[in-house]
VMD Tcl script that builds the backbone (N, CA, C; Angstrom):
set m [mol new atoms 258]
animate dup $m
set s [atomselect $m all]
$s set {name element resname resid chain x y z} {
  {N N UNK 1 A 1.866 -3.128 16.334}
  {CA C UNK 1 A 1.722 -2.036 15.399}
  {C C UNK 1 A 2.931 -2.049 14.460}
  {N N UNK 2 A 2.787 -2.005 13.565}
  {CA C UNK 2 A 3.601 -1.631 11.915}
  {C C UNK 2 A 4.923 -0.695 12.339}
  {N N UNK 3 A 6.020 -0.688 12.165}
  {CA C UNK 3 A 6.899 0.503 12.049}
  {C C UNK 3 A 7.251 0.590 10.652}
  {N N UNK 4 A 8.074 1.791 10.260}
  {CA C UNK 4 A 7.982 1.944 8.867}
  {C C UNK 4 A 9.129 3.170 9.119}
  {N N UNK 5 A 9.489 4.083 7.861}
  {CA C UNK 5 A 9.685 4.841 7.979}
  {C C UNK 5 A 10.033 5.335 6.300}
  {N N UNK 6 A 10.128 6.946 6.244}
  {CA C UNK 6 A 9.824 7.351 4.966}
  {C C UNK 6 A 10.992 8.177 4.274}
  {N N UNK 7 A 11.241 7.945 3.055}
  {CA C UNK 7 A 12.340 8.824 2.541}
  {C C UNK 7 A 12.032 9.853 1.272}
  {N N UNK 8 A 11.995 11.266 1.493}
  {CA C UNK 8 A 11.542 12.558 0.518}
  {C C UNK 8 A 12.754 12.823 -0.103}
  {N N UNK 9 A 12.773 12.466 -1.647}
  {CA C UNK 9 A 13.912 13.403 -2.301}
  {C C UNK 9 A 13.302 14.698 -2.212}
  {N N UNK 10 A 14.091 15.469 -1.557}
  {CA C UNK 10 A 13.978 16.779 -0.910}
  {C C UNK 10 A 14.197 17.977 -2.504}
  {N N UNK 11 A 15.514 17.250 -3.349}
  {CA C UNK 11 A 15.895 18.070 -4.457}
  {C C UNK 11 A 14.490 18.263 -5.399}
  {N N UNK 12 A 13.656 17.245 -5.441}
  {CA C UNK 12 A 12.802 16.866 -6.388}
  {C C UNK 12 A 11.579 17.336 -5.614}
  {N N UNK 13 A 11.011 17.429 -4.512}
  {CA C UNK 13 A 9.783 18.050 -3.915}
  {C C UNK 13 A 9.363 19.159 -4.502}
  {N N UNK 14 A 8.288 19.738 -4.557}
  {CA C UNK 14 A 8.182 20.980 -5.024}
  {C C UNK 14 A 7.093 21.241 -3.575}
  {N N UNK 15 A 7.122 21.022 -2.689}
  {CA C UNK 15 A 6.186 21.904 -1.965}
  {C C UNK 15 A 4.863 21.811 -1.681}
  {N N UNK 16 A 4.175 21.204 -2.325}
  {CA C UNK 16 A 3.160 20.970 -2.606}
  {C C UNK 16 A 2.024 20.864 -1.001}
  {N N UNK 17 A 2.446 20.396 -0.263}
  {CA C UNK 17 A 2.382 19.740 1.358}
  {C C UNK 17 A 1.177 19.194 1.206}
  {N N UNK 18 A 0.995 18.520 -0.471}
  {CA C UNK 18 A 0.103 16.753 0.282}
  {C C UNK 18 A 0.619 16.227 1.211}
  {N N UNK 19 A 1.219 15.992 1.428}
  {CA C UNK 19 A 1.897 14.907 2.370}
  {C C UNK 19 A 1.666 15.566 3.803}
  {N N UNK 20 A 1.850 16.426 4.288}
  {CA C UNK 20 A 1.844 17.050 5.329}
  {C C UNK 20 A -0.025 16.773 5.768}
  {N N UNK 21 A -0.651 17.267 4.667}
  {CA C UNK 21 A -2.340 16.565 4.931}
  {C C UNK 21 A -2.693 15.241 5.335}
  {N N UNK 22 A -2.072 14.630 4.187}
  {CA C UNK 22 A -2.421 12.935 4.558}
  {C C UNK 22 A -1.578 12.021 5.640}
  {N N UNK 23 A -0.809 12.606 5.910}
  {CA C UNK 23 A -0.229 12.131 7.350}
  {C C UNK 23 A -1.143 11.907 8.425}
  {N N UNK 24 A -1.555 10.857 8.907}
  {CA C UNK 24 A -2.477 10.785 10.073}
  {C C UNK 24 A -1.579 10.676 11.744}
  {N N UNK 25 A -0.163 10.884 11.395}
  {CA C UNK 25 A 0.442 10.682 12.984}
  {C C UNK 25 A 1.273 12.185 12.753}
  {N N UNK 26 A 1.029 13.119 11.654}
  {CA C UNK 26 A 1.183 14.840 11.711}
  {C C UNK 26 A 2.805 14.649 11.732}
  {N N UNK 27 A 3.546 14.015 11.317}
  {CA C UNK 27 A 5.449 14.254 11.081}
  {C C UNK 27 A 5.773 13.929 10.107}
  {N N UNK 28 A 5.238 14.733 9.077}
  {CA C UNK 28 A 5.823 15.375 7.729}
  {C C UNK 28 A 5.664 16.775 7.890}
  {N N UNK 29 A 6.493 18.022 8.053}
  {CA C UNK 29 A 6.656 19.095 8.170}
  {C C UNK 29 A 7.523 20.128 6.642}
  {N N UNK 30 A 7.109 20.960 6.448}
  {CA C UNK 30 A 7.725 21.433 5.391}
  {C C UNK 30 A 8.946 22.343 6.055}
  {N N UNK 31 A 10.148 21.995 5.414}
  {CA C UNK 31 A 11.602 22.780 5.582}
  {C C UNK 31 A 11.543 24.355 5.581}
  {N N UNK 32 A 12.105 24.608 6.832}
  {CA C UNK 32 A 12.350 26.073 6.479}
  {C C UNK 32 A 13.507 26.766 5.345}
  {N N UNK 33 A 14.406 25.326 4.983}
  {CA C UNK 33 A 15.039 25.579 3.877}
  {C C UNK 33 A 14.683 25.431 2.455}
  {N N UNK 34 A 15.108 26.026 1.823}
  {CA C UNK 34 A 15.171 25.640 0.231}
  {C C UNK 34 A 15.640 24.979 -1.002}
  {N N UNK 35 A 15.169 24.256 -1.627}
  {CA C UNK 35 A 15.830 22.965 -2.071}
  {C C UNK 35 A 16.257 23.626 -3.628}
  {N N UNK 36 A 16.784 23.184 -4.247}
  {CA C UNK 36 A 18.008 23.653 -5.290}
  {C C UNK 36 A 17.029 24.192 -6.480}
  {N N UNK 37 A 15.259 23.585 -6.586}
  {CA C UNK 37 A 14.654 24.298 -7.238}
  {C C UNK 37 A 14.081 25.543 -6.919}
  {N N UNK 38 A 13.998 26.147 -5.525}
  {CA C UNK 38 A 13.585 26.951 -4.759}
  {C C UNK 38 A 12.358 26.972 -4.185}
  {N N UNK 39 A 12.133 25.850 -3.905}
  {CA C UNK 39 A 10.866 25.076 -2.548}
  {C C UNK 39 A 11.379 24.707 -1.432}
  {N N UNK 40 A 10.311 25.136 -0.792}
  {CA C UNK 40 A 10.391 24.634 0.443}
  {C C UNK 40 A 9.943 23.176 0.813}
  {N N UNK 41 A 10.969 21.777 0.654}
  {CA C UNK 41 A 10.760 20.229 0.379}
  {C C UNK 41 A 9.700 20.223 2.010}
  {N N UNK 42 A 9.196 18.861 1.714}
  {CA C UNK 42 A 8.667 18.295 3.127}
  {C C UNK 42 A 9.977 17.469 3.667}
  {N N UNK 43 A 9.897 17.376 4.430}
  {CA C UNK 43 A 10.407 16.279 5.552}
  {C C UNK 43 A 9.965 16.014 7.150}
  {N N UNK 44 A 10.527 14.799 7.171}
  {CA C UNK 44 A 10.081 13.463 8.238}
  {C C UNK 44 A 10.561 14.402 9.606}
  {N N UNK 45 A 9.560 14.276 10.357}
  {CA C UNK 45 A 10.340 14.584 11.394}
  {C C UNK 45 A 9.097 14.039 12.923}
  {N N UNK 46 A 10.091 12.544 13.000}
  {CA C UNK 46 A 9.615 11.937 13.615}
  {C C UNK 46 A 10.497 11.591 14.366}
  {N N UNK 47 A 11.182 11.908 15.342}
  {CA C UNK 47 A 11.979 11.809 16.931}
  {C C UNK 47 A 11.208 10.373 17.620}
  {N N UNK 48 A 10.499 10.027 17.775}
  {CA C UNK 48 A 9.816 8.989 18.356}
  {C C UNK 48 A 9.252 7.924 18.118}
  {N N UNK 49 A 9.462 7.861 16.049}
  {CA C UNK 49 A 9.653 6.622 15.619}
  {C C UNK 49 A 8.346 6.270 15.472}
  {N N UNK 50 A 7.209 7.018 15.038}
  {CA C UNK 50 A 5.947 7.143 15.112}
  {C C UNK 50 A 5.149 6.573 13.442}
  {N N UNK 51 A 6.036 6.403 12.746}
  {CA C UNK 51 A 5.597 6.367 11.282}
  {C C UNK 51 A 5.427 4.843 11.674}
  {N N UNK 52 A 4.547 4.691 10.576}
  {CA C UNK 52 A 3.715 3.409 10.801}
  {C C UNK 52 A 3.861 2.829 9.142}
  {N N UNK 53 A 4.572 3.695 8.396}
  {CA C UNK 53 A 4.613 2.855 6.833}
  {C C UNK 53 A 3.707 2.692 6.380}
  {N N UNK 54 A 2.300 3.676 6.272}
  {CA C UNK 54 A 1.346 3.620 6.182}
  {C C UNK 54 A 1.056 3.738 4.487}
  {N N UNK 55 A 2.148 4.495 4.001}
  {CA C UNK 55 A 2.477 5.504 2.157}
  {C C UNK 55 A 1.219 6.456 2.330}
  {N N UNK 56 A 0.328 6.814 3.227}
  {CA C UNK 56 A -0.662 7.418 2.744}
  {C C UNK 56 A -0.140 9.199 1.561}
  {N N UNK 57 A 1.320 9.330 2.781}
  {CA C UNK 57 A 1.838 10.247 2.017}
  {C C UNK 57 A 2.406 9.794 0.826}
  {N N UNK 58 A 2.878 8.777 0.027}
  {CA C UNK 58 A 3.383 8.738 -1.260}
  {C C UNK 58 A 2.613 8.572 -2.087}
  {N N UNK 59 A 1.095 8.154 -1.775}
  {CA C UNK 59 A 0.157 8.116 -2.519}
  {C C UNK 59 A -0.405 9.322 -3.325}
  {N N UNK 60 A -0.448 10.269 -2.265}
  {CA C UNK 60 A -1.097 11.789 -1.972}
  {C C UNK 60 A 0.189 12.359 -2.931}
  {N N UNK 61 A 1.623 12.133 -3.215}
  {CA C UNK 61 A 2.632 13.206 -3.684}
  {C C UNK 61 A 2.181 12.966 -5.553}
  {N N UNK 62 A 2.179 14.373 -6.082}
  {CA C UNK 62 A 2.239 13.814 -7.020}
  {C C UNK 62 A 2.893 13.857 -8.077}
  {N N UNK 63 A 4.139 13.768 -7.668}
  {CA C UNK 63 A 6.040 13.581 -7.983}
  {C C UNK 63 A 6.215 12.681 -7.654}
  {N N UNK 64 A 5.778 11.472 -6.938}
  {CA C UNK 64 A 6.540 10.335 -6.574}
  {C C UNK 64 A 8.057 10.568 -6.191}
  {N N UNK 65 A 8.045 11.406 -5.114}
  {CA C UNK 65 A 9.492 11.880 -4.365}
  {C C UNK 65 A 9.607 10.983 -2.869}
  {N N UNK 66 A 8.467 10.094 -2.589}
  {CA C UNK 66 A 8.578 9.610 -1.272}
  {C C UNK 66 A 8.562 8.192 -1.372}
  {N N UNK 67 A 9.622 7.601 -0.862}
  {CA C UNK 67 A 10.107 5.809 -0.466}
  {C C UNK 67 A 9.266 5.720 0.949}
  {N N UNK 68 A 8.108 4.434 1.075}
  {CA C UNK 68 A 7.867 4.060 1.956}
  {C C UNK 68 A 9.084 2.833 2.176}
  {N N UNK 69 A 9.158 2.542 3.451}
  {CA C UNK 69 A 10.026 1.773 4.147}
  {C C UNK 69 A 8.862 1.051 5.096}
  {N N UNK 70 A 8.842 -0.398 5.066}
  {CA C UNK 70 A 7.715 -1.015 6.600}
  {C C UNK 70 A 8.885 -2.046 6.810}
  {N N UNK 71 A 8.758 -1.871 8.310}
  {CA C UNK 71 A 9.783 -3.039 8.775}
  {C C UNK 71 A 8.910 -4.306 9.220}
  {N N UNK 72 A 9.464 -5.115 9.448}
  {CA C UNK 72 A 8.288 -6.357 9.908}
  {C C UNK 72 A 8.446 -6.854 11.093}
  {N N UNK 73 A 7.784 -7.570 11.884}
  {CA C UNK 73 A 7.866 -7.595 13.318}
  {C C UNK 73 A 8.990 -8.209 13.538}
  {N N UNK 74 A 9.327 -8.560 14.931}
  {CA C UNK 74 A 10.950 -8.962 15.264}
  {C C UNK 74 A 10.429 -10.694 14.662}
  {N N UNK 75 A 11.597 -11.349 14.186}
  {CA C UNK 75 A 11.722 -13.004 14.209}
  {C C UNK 75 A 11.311 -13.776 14.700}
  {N N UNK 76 A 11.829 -13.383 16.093}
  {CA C UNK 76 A 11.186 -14.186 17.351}
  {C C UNK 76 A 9.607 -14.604 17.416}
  {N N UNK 77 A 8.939 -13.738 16.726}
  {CA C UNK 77 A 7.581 -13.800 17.337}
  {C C UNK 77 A 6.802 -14.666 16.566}
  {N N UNK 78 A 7.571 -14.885 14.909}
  {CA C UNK 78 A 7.113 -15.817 14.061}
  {C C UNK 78 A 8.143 -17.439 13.864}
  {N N UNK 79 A 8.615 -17.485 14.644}
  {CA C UNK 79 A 9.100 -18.445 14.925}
  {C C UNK 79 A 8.159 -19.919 14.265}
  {N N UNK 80 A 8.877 -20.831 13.678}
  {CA C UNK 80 A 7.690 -21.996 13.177}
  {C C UNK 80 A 7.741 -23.068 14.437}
  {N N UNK 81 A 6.227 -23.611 14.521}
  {CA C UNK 81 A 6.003 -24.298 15.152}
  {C C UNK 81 A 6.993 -26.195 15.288}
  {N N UNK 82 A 7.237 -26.438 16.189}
  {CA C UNK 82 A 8.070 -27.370 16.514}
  {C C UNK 82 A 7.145 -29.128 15.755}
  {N N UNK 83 A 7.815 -29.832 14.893}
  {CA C UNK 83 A 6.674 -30.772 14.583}
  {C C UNK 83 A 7.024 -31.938 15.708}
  {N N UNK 84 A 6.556 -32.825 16.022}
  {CA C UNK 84 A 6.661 -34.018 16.420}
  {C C UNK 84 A 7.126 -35.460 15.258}
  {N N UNK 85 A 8.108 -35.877 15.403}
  {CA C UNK 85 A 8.413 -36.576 14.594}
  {C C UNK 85 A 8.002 -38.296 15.218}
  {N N UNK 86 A 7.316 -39.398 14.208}
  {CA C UNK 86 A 6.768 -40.633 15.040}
  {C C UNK 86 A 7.956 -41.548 14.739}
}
mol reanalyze $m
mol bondsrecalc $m
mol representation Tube
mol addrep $m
């Protein structure tokens, strides 16, 4: 499975909580604080590393306030095959 993870300019959000909808693993939550325009921003709140880098939320914002991040599997696992030399 994909890991990923997501970054909300919080200053620039207005609230909106697309993102909070289109989340299919539910850890985008809206702040009980207030951001310098006087919204309440979304943010990540994923303790368990659950984001999958999916953007469904940056798709859905429509401020373009959210950086998807996808990491790619470990090295090891794509390792290239060994040739035989004659």
């Amino acid at each position: 499975m994909a890991k990923g993870r997501i970054v909300i300019d919080s200053q620039r959000c207005k609230g909106c909580e697309l993102c909070t909808t289109a989340c299919p693993k539910d850890i985008i939550h809206m702040s009980e604080t207030f951001n310098t325009r006087g919204y309440h921003p979304a943010v990540l709140v994923d303790p368990d590393g659950q984001c999958t880098g999916c953007a469904l939320c940056a798709w859905m914002c429509p401020d373009a306030v959210i950086t998807v991040y996808r990491y790619r599997e470990a090295a090891a696992s794509r390792r290239p095959l060994a040739v035989a030399s004659t």
